[in-house]
C-alpha positions in Angstrom: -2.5 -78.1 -92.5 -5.6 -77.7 -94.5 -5.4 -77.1 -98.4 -7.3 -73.9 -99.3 -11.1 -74.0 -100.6 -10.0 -73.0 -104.6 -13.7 -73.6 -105.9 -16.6 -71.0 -105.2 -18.8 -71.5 -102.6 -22.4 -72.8 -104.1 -24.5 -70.3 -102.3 -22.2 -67.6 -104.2 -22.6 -69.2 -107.5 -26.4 -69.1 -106.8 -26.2 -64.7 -106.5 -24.2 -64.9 -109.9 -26.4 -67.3 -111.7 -27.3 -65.8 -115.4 -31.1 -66.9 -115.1 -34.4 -64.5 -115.0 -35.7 -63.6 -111.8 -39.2 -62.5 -111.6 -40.4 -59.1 -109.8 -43.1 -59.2 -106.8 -45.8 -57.7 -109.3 -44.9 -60.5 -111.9 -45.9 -63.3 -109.6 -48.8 -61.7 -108.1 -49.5 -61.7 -111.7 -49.2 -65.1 -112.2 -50.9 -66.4 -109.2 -54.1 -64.4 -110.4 -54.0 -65.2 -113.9 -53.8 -69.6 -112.2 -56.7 -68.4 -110.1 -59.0 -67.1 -112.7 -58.3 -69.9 -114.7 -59.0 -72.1 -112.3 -62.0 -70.5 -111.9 -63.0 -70.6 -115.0 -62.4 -74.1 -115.2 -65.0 -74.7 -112.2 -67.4 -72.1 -114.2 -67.1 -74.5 -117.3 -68.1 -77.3 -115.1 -70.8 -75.8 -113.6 -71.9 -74.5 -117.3 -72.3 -78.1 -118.4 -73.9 -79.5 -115.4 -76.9 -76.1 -114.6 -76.6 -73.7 -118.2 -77.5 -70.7 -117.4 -77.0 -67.3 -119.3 -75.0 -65.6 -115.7 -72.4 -68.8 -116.2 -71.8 -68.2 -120.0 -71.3 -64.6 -119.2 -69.2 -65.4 -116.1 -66.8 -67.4 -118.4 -66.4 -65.0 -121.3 -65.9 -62.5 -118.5 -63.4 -64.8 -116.9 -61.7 -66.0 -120.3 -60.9 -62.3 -121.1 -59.6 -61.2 -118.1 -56.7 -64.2 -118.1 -55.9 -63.6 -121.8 -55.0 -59.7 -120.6 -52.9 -60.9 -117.8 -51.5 -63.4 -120.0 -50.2 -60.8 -122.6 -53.2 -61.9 -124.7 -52.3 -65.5 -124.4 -56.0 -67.1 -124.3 -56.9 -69.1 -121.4 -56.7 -73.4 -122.5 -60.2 -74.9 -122.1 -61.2 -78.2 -121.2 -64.4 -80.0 -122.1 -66.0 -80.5 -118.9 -66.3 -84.1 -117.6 -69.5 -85.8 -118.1 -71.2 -86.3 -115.2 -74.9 -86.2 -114.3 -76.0 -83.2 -112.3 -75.9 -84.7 -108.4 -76.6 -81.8 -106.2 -73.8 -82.4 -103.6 -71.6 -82.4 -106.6 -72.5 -79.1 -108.0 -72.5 -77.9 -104.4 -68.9 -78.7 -104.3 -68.4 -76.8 -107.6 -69.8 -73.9 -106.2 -67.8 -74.4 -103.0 -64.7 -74.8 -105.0 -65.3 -71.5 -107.0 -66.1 -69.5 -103.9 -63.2 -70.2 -102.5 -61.0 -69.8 -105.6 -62.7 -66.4 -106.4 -61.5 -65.6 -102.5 -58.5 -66.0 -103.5 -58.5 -64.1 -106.6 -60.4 -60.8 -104.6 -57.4 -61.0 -102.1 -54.7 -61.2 -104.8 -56.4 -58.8 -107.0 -57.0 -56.2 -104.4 -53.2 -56.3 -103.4 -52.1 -55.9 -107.5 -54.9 -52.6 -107.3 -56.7 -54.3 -110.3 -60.0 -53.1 -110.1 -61.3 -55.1 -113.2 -60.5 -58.0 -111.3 -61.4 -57.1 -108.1 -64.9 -56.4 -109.4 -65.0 -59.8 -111.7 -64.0 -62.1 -108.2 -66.3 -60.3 -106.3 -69.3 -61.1 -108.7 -67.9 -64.8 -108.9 -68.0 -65.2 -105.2 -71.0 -63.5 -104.3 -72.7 -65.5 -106.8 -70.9 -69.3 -105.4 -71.8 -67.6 -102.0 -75.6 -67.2 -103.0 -76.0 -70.7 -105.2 -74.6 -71.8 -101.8 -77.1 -70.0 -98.9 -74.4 -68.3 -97.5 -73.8 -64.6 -96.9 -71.9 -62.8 -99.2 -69.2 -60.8 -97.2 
């Protein structure tokens, strides 16, 4: 009555599939290593728009910590935009990086990466205090 299914089923073609799966540890990885650099990005930013010696030290600080969970692939660097320093703009900076160093202090403390975990920490007690709020 029916003629027998004679291909594989796709979802178990999917389990055999010869492509690289990636462990737990390797994305948490990851997702710090886009974090940082996303905070770095934001530091840049806010390096062009208020210089100040903590914000170059923040990047170099930030820079090198990507390239080691990168393998020692260096961080890609974009010349911030030009734009004149409006103060709810550079508020939003420092908004921006607060919350991406939140992010990076969760995901770092998870991975027990202490270098990390002390480099967000600075980040976003620093965002926190350029912003008046309470660092936590």
């Amino acid at each position: 009555m029916y003629e027998p299914i004679r291909a594989k089923s796709v979802h178990s073609m999917t389990a055999d599939a010869d492509f690289p799966h990636r462990t737990r540890a390797e994305e948490l990885q990851i997702r710090l290593a886009g974090h940082l650099t996303a905070l770095l990005t934001v530091t840049d930013e806010l390096r062009a728009l208020t210089p100040s010696p903590e914000l170059d030290e923040a990047g170099a600080e930030l820079a090198e910590q990507v390239t080691r969970l990168r393998d020692g692939a260096a961080p890609l660097r974009a010349a911030p935009s030009v734009r004149v320093a409006d103060p709810e703009h550079i508020d939003s900076l420092h908004h921006r990086a607060h919350t991406l160093a939140g992010h990076a202090v969760v995901i770092a403390t998870y991975r027990d990466d202490d270098e990390a975990v002390r480099l967000a920490t600075e980040c976003r007690d620093r965002h926190a205090s350029a912003l008046g709020l309470t660092a936590a």
